[in-house]
N, C-alpha and C positions, 0 to 999 in steps of 0.2 A: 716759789711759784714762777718766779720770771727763767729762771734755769730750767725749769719744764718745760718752757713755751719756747725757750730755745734750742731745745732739746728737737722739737718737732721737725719734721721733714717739710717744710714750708720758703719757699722763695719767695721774695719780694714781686721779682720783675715777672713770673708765671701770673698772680694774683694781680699785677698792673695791667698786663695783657687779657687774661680771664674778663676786669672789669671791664675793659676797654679806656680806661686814662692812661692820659698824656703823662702823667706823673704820679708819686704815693706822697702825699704831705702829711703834717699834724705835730702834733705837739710833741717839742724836742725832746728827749732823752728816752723814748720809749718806742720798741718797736712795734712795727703794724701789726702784727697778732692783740700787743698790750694795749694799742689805741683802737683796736675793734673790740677786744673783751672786756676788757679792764677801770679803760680810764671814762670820765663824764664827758659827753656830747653837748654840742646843741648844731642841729642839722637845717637846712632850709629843705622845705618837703615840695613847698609850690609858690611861685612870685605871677604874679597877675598885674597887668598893669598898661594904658595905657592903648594904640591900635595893634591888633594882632595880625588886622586880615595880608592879602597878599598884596604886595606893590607897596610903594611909601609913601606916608604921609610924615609931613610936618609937625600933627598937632602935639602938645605936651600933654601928659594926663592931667586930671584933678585927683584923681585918687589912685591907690597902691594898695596890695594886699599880698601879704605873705604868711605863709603857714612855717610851723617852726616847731620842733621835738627837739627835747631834753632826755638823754641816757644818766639816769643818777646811779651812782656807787653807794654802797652799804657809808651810814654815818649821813647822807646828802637827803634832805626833807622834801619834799615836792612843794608844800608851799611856799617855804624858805627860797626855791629855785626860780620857782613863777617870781616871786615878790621882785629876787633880784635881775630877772630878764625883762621884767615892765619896766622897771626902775631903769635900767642903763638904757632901752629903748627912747622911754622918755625923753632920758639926756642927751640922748645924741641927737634928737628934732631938732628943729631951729623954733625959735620962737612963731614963726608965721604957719606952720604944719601941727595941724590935730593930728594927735595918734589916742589911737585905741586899741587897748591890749585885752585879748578874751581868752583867760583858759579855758580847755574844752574839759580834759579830764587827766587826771595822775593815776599814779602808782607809785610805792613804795618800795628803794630797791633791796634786791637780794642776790645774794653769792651763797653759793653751793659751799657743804662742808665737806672735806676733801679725806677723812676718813673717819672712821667708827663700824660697826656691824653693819650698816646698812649701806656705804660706801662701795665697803669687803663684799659685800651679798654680790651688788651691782657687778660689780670687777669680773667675779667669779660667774655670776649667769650670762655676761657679755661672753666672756671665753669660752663657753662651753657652746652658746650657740654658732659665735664666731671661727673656735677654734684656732682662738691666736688672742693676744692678748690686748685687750682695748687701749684707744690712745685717748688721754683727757684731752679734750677738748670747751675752749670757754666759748661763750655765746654772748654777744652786748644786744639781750633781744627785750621784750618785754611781756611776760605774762605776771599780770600785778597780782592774782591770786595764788600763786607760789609763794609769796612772802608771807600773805595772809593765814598760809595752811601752818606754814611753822610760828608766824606768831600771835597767830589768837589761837589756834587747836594745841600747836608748843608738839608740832608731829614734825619728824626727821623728813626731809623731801630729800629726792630724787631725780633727776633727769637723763633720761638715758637717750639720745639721738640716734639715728638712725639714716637718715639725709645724709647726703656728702655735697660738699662745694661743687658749683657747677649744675646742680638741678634746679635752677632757677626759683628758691623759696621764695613763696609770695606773690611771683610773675604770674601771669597769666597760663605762660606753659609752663608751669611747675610740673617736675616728674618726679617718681621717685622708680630705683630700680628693683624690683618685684622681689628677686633676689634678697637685698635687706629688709624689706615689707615683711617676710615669710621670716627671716631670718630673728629680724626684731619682734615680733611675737613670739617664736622661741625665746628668745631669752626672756623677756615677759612673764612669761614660765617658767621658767630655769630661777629665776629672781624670789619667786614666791616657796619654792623649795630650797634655796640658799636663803633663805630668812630663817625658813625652821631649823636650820642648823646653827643658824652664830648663836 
């Protein structure tokens, strides 16, 4: 797998620039494709705290509040995660500061399996809409009922994308280019006719 991700047409410094940071960090010995797909998170989403309005004030807050997601990898338990994210919050309070930690909600994680008949399906109705041969691509996203289809129904899942970096997913001006829209409905269909053959 990490020889595949190396394999891709991907620069670091295009992706520093694209985000718009000063710099690409994270956890040593893996590259940023492998710390965006791959590896566990824990991200600061929103910090609140304190006067916000315009001009300065002196005063100190009483209170703080920060929102925080966890990316887990296959083997990693969501409540195992919360349990140890409160816990080390805890510990690093000082004795005179309440904290209160509130999970909102989890997911269970999951990783794609990277081949069998319905991998091959994939491959082959990508190509044919595309006409050129698909590049895998991982994703550190979360839809927590993907895990749930393969392990309570015990059904092969699938993910075939569509998007390319740079459309803004999620943004408010999220686009996508019509061109893959049309295109990824064909294979959609190209998919359900390479099933009947494997």
């Amino acid at each position: 797998m990490r020889a595949q991700i190396r394999a891709l047409p991907f620069r670091d410094e295009h992706f520093r620039e694209e985000a718009g940071s000063p710099a690409l960090g994270g956890e040593a010995g893996y590259s940023t494709l492998e710390r965006i797909w791959t590896r566990p998170t824990l991200e600061v989403n929103g910090l609140l705290s304190g006067y916000t309005g315009e001009g300065a004030k002196t005063v100190l807050p009483s209170k703080a509040m920060a929102k925080v997601s966890c990316r887990l990898v296959p083997d990693q338990s969501p409540d195992e995660i919360a349990a140890l994210v409160t816990d080390h919050v805890r510990r690093m309070v000082p004795p005179e500061v309440t904290v209160m930690v509130t999970p909102l909600h989890s997911g269970r994680p999951w990783k794609a399996k990277l081949d069998g008949p319905l991998f091959e399906a994939g491959q082959r109705a990508l190509k044919r809409a595309f006409g050129r041969e698909p590049v895998l691509a991982g994703e550190g996203g979360s839809i927590p009922v993907v895990g749930d289809f393969q392990r309570i129904l015990g059904a092969p899942v699938l993910l075939m994308g569509f998007g390319l970096p740079g459309e803004n997913a999620h943004a408010p001006d999220e686009w996508m280019a019509v061109e893959n829209f049309e295109k990824g409905m064909e294979a959609a269909a190209y998919l359900w006719e390479e099933l009947e053959t494997s």
